[in-house]
VMD Tcl script that draws the C-alpha trace (Angstrom):
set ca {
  {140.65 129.96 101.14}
  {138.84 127.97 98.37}
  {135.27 127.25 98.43}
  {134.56 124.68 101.49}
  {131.65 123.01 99.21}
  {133.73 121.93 96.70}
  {136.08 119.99 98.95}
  {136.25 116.34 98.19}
  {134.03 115.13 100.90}
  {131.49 117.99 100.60}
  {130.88 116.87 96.75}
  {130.56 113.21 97.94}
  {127.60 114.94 100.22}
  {126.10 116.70 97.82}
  {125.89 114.41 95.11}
  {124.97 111.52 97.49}
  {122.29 115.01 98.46}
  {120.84 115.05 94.98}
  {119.76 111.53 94.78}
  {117.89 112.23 97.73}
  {116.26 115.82 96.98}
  {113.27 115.28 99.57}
  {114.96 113.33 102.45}
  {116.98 114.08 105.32}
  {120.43 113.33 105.03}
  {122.18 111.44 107.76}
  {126.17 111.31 106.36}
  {128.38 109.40 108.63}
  {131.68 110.48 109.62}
  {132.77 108.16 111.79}
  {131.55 108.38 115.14}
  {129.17 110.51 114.06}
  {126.00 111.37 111.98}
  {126.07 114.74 110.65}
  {123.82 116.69 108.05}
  {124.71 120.17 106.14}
  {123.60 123.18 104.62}
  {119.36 123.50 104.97}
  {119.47 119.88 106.11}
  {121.60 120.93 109.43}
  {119.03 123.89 109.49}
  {116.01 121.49 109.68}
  {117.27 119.10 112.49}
  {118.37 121.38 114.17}
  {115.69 123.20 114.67}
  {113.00 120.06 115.41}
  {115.85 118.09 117.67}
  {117.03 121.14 119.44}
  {120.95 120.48 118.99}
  {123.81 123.04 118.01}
  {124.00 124.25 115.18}
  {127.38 125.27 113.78}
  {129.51 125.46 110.94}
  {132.21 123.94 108.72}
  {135.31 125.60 107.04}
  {134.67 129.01 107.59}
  {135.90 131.18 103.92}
  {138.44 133.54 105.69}
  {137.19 136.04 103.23}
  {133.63 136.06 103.44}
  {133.45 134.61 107.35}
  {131.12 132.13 106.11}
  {131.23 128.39 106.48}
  {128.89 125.12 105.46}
  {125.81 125.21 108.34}
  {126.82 121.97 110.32}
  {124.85 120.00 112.51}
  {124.77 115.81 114.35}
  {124.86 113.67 116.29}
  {126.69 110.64 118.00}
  {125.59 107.36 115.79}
  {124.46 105.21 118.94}
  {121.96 108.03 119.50}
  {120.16 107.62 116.01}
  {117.21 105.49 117.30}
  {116.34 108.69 119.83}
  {116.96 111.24 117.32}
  {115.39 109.59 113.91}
  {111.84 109.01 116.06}
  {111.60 112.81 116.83}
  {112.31 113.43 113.06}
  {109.43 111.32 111.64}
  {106.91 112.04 113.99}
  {108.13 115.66 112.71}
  {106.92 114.48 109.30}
  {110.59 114.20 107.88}
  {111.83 111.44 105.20}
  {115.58 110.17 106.52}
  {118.41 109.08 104.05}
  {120.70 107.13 106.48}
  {124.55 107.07 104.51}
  {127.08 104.70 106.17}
  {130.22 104.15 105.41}
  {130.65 100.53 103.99}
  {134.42 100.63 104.18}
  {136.92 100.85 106.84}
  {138.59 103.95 107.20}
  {141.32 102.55 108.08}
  {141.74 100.51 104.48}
  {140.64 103.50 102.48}
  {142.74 104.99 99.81}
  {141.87 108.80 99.63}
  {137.75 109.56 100.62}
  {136.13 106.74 102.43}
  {133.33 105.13 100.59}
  {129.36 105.51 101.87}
  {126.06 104.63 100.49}
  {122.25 104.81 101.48}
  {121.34 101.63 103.22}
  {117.88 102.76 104.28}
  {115.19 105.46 103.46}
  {112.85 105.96 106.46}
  {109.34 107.50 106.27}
  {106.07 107.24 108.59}
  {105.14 104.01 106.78}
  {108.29 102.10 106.55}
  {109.27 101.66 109.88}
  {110.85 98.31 111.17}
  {111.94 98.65 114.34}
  {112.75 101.63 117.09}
  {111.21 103.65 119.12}
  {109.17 105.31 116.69}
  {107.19 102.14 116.37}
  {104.82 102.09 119.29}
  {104.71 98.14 120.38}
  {101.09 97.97 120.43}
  {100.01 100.19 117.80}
  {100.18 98.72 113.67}
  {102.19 101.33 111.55}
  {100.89 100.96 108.07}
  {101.80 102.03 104.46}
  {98.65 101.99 102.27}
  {99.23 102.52 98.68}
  {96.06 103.60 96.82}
  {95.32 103.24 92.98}
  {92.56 104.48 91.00}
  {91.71 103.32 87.48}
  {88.26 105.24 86.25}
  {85.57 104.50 88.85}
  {87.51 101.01 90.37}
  {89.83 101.89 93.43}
  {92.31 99.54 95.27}
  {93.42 99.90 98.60}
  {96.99 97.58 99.53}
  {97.87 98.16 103.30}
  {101.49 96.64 104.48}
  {102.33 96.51 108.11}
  {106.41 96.44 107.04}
  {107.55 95.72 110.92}
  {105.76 92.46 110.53}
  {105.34 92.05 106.75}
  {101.67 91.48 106.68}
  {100.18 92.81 103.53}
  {96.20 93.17 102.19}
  {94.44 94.40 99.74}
  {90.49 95.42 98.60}
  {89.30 96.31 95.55}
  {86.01 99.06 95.74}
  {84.17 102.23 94.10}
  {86.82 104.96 93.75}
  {84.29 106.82 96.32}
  {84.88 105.15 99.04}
  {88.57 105.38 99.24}
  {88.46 107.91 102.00}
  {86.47 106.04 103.81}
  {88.69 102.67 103.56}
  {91.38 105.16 104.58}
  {90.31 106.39 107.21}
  {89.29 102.59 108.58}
  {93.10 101.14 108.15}
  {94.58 104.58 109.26}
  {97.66 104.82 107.56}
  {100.91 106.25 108.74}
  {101.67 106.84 105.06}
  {99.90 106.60 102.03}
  {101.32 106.38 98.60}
  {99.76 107.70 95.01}
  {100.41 108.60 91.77}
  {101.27 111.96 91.40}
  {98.09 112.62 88.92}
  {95.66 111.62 91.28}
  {93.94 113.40 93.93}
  {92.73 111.45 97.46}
  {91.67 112.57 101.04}
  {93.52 110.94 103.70}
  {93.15 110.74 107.56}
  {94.69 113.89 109.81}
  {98.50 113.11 110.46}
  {99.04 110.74 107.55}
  {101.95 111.59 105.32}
  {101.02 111.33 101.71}
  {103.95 110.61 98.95}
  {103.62 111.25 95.19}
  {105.08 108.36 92.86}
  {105.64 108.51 89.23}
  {102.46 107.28 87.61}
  {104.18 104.80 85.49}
  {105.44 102.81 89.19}
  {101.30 102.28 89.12}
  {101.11 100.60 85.61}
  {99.54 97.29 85.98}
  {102.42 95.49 84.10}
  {105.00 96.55 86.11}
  {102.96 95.42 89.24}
  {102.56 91.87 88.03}
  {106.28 91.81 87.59}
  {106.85 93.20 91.01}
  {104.42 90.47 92.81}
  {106.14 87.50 90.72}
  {109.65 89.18 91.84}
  {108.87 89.51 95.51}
  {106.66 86.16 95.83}
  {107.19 84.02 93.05}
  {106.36 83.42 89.47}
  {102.22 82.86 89.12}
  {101.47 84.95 92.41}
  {99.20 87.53 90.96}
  {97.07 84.37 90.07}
  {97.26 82.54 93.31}
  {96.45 85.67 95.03}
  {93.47 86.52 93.03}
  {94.43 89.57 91.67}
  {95.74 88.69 87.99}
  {92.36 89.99 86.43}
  {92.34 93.05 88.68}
  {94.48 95.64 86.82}
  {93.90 98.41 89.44}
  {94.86 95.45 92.42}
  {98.20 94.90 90.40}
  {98.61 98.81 90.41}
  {98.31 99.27 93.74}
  {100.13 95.90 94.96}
  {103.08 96.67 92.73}
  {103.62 100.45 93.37}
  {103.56 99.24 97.25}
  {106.30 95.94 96.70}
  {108.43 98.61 94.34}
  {108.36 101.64 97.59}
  {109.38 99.09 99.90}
  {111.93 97.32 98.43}
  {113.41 101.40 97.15}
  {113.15 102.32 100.99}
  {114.77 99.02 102.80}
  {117.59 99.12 100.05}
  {118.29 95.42 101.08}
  {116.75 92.36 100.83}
  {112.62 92.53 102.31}
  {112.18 88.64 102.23}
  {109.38 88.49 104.97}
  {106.74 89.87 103.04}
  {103.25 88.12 103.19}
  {100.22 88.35 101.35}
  {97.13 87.91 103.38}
  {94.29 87.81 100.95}
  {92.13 90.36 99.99}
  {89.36 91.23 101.74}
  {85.99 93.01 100.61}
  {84.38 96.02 101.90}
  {81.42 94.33 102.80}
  {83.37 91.71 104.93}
  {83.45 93.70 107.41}
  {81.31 96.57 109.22}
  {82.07 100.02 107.71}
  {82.27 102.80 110.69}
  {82.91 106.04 108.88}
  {85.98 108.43 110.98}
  {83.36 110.79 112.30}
  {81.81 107.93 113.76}
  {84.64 106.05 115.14}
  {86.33 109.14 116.90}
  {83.14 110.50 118.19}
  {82.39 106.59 119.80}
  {86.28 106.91 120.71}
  {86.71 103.17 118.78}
  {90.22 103.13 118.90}
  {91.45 106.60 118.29}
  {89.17 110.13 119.95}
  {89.69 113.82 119.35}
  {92.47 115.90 121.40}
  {91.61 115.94 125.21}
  {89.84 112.55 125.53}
  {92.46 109.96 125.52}
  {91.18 108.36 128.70}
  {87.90 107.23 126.66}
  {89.08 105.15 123.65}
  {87.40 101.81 123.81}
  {90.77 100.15 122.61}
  {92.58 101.00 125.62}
  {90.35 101.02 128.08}
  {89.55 97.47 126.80}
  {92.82 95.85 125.75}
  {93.88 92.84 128.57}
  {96.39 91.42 125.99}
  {99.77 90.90 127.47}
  {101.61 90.71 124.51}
  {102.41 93.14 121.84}
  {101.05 91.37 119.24}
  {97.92 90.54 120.80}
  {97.38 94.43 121.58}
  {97.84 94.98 118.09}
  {95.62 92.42 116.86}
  {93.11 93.97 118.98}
  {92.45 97.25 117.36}
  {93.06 95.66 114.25}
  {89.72 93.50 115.24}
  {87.53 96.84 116.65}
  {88.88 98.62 113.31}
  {87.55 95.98 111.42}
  {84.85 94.32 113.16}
  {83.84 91.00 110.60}
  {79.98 90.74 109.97}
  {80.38 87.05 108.99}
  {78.42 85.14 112.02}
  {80.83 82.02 111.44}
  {84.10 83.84 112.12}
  {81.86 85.52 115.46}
  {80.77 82.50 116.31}
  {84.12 81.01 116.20}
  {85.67 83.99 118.58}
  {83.26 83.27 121.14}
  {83.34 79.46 121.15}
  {86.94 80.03 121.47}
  {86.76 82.68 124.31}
  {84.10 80.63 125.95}
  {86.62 77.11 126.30}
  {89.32 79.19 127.55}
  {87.04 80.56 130.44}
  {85.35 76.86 131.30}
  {88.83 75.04 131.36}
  {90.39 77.22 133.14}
  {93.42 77.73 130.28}
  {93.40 81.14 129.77}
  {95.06 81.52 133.50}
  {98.10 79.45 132.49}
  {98.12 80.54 129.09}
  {98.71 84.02 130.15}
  {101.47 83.40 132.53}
  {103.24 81.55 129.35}
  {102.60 84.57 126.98}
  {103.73 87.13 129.67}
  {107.01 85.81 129.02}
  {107.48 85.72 124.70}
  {109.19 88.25 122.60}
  {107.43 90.35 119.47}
  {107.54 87.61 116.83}
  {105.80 89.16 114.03}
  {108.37 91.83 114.74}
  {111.29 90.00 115.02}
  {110.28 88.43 111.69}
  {110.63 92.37 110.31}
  {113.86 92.40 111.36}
  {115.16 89.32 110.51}
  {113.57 89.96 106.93}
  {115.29 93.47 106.29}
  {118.48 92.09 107.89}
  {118.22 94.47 111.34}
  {118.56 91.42 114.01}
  {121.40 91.16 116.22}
  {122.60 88.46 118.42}
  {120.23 89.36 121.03}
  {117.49 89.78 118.74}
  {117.83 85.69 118.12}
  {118.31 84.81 121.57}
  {114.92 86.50 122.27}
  {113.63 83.95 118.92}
  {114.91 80.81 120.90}
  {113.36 82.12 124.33}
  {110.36 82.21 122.74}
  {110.31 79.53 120.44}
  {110.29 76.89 123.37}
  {107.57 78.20 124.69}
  {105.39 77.23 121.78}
  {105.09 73.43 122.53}
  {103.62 74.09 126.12}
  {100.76 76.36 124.46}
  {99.86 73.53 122.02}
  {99.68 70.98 124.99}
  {97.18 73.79 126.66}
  {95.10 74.35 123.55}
  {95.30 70.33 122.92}
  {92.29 70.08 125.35}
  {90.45 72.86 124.39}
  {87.07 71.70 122.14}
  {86.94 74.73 120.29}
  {88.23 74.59 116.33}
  {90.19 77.73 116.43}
  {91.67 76.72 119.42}
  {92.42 73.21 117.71}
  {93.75 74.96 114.84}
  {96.13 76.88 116.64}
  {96.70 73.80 118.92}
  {98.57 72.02 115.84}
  {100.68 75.25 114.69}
  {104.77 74.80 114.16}
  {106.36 74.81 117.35}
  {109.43 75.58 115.54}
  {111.92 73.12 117.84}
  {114.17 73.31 114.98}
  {114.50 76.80 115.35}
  {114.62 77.08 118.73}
  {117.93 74.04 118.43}
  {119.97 75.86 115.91}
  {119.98 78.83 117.80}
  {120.71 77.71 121.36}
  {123.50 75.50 119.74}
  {125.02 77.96 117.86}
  {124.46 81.38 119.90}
  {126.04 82.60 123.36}
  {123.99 82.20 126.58}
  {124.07 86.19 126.76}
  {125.23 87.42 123.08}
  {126.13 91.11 122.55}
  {123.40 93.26 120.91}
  {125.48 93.82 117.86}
  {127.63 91.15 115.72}
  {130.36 93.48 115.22}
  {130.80 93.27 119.18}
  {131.73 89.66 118.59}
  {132.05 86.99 121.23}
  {128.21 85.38 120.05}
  {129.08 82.25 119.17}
  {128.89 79.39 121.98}
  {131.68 77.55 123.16}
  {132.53 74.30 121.56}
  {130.50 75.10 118.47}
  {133.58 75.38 116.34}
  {136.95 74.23 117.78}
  {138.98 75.99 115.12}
  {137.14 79.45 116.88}
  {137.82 78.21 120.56}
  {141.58 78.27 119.65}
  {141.54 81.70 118.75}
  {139.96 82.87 121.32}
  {142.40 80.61 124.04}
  {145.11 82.70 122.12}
  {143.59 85.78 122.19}
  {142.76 85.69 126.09}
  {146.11 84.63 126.52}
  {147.48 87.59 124.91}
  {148.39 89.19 128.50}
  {150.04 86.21 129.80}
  {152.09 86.31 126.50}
  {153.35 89.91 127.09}
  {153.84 88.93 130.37}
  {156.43 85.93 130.01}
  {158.11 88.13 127.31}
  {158.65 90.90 129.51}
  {160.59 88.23 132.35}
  {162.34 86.88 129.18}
  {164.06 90.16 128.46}
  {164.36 90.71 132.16}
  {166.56 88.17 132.26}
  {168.26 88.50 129.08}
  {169.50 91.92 129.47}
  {169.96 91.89 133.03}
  {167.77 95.11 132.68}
  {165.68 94.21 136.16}
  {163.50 97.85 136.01}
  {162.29 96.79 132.47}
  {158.89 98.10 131.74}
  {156.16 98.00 128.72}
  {153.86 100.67 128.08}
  {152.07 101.42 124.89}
  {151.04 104.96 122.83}
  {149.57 106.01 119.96}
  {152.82 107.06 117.82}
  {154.83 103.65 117.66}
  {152.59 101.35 119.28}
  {154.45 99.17 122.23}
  {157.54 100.06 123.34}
  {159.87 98.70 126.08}
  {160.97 101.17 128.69}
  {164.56 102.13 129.75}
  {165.38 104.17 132.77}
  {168.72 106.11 132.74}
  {170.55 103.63 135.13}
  {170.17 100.66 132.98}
  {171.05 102.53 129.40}
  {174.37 100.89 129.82}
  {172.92 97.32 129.82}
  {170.50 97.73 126.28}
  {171.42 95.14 123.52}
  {172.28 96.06 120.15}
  {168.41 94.72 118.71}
  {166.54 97.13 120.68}
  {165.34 100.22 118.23}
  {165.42 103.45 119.92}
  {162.34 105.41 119.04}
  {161.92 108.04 121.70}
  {164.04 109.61 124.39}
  {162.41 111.23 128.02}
  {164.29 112.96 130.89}
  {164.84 110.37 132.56}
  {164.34 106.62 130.23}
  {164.38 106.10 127.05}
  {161.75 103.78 124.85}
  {162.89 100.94 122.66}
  {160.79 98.86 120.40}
  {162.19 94.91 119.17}
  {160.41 93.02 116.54}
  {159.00 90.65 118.85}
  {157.02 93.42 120.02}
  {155.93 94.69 116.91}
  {154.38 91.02 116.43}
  {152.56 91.31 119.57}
  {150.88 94.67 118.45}
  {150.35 92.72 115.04}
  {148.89 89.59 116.23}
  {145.78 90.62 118.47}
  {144.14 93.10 115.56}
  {144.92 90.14 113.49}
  {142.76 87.61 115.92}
  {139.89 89.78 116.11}
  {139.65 90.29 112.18}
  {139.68 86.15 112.12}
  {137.44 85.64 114.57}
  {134.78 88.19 113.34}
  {135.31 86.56 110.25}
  {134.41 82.97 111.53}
  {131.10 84.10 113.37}
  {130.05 85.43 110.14}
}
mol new
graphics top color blue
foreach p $ca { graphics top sphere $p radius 0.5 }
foreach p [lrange $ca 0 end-1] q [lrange $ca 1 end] { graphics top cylinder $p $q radius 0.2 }
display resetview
């Protein structure tokens, strides 16, 4: 038997495999995700599935080391394999089988690591998973943290000294550095080596003008900061090389100075049990035992604000003016019975911005954006200016239109489910679909057609994978079959016959789906 590796789709693996040395490698074959050689070793050893093998050499008794999964379990499966510190290379195939001539084609759409994340159940709701990307230029250091499931990126410039300090403040999942410079990061943060030359301060300028616009690195205040640029564009580059599609919901917050805010070194902050604690004391961390948000975001926010606690009086003074309204009119009662019913919009923003949202996903948008003009009208009363502020945000009613309009009362999860778009929103759609629904009826008033054509009154139609439909025969009747019936297949006791009318009717309903996928598109 020749070598199993060097079959066609095994050298499709392996040189998809050498673009992607240090990552996992999810291949699918159809209904499944499946990984080989040390890869099938290492998952199957941290997800605690079977591990076999493929095309055994009838010589040696030894075969490829095979191991995967069913694709609608990935979510499950790729959250225990980054919280075991993995990298994943997720190849689809982006043809149809069906169409294929000879192998089936498949790419990389998506690199995940610890700091990437989008969406899943790796990403804890109420917990910020950041990628940090850290520069150092002589003694000047710059810090960029990017929150990718929401987009929300900042940055600080500081002594190279206190990089392990600003580190262990933002707690990374991930942090990214050139591979000739040495850092300290926070326990359980994944570190990743880049080329120096991603860190060159040219190439970042390029890479903020590409991802925000011509001029940015000046509107941002970073143009003069060559060790800002570094960082900024090393971060923008590992993104956009991760997501492998478009990241168009990126947004640059500002940066921020050390001194902005009050510095609480990690000793410090677990030993107070701020918003993380060591093993055994979970029960005690301030962030929990403290948090009354009911939404995601607002937990989030949260621990972003006992992270970084400002030291500017002004924005205190404005929290507490703000807190203090709420409390004296009474607001904060209805306000929380509005936001106990909104989705994850910073999230769904993620999504939408890596192209990850379904049908559902937008439905969830339109829920939510109504619900944005009754918190103005609550917050129009309130004295307080960050409450006014916030009282004269977008309610985004355009949005919230398009959507409803456009989208299914209850759309499927996935587009390629179909059946999203609303009635009446495109007649030339509604047509299909009558047609399609009517498909049965169709079949039906065929079958009586024949019936009475033939004289054949025990004339059935069943259907199998060989030749499609087929009109069954029994015995009794052979002697009544017209000469335009095709005999493909003879039983015991009937014989099958297909017609070209039939052969339509297997036709016509792929043909309807592919049309009306095509329209919702």
């Amino acid at each position: 038997m020749s070598d199993p590796v060097k079959t066609p789709m095994m050298k499709q693996y392996l040189a998809m495999k050498k673009q992607y040395p240090d990552s996992v490698l999810l291949f699918r074959m159809g209904d499944f995700y499946e990984t080989f050689l040390d890869d099938a070793k290492e998952i199957a050893s941290i997800l605690g599935i079977t591990l076999t093998s493929r095309q055994k050499n009838r010589d040696t008794g030894e075969g490829i080391p095979l191991a995967g999964f069913p694709y609608h379990a990935l979510d499950g499966y790729l959250t225990k394999l980054i919280k075991a510190g993995c990298r994943v290379a997720v190849c689809e195939q982006t043809e149809d089988p069906k169409k294929a001539k000879g192998l089936v084609k498949r790419d990389v759409v998506e690199i995940v690591t610890p700091g990437t994340l989008v969406s899943g159940s790796a990403l804890d709701e109420r917990f910020t998973a950041l990628l940090a990307s850290v520069s150092v230029i002589g003694d000047r250091a710059a810090v960029a943290f990017c929150d990718v499931s929401t987009g929300d990126i900042r940055a600080t410039e500081l002594s190279s000294e206190y990089v392990a300090a600003e580190l262990a403040r933002g707690l990374p999942r991930e942090v990214i550095v050139s591979s000739d410079t040495e850092i300290t990061v926070p326990d359980g943060c994944e570190v990743t080596f880049l080329d120096s030359w991603k860190f060159d301060p040219g190439t970042g300028d390029r890479e903020v003008a590409h991802t925000f616009g011509r001029a940015s690195s000046d509107g941002f205040g970073i143009s003069d900061s060559p060790v800002l640029l570094s960082a900024m564009g090393a971060l923008l580059s590992y993104i956009g090389h991760t997501k492998r599609s478009s990241v168009s919901h990126l947004e640059f917050r500002g940066v921020y100075r050390q001194n902005d805010y009050m510095l609480v070194d990690r000793s410090s902050s677990r030993s107070l049990g701020i918003t993380d604690c060591s093993p055994g004391e979970e029960d005690t961390v301030l962030a929990d035992r403290t948090d009354r948000t009911v939404t995601a975001g607002g937990g989030r926010m949260w621990r972003q604000w006992l992270s970084f606690p400002p030291v500017n009086t002004t924005v205190i003074g404005n929290r507490h003016s703000a807190l203090e309204d709420l409390i004296a009119t009474g607001v904060f009662r209805d306000l929380r019975r509005i936001l106990e019913g909104v989705c994850d919009l910073q999230r769904h923003g993620g999504k939408l911005g890596t192209l990850r949202s379904g049908p559902r996903d937008l439905r969830s948008i339109q829920q939510t954006a109504v619900l944005i003009e009754p918190v103005k009208e609550l917050l129009s009363g309130c004295v307080s200016s960050l409450l006014q502020e916030l009282s004269r945000m977008d309610s985004l009613s355009d949005i919230a239109h398009r959507i409803d309009t456009t989208l299914s009362d209850d759309p499927p999860a996935r587009v390629s489910d179909g059946g999203y778009i609303r009635q009446g929103y495109s007649s030339e759609l509604d047509s299909l679909r009558h047609v399609k629904t009517g498909g049965k009826q169709w079949m039906n008033e065929m079958l009586e057609r024949e019936r009475i054509r033939t004289g054949i009154t025990k004339l059935s139609i069943g259907y199998n994978r060989v030749f499609g439909y087929y009109l069954s025969v029994s015995n009794s009747f052979k002697h009544l079959v017209p000469d335009d019936y095709i005999r493909k297949q003879t039983l015991v006791g009937a014989e099958r016959f297909i017609t070209p009318e039939l052969k339509e009717i297997e036709f016509f309903p792929n043909l309807i789906y592919c049309v009306l996928l095509h329209l919702q598109l």
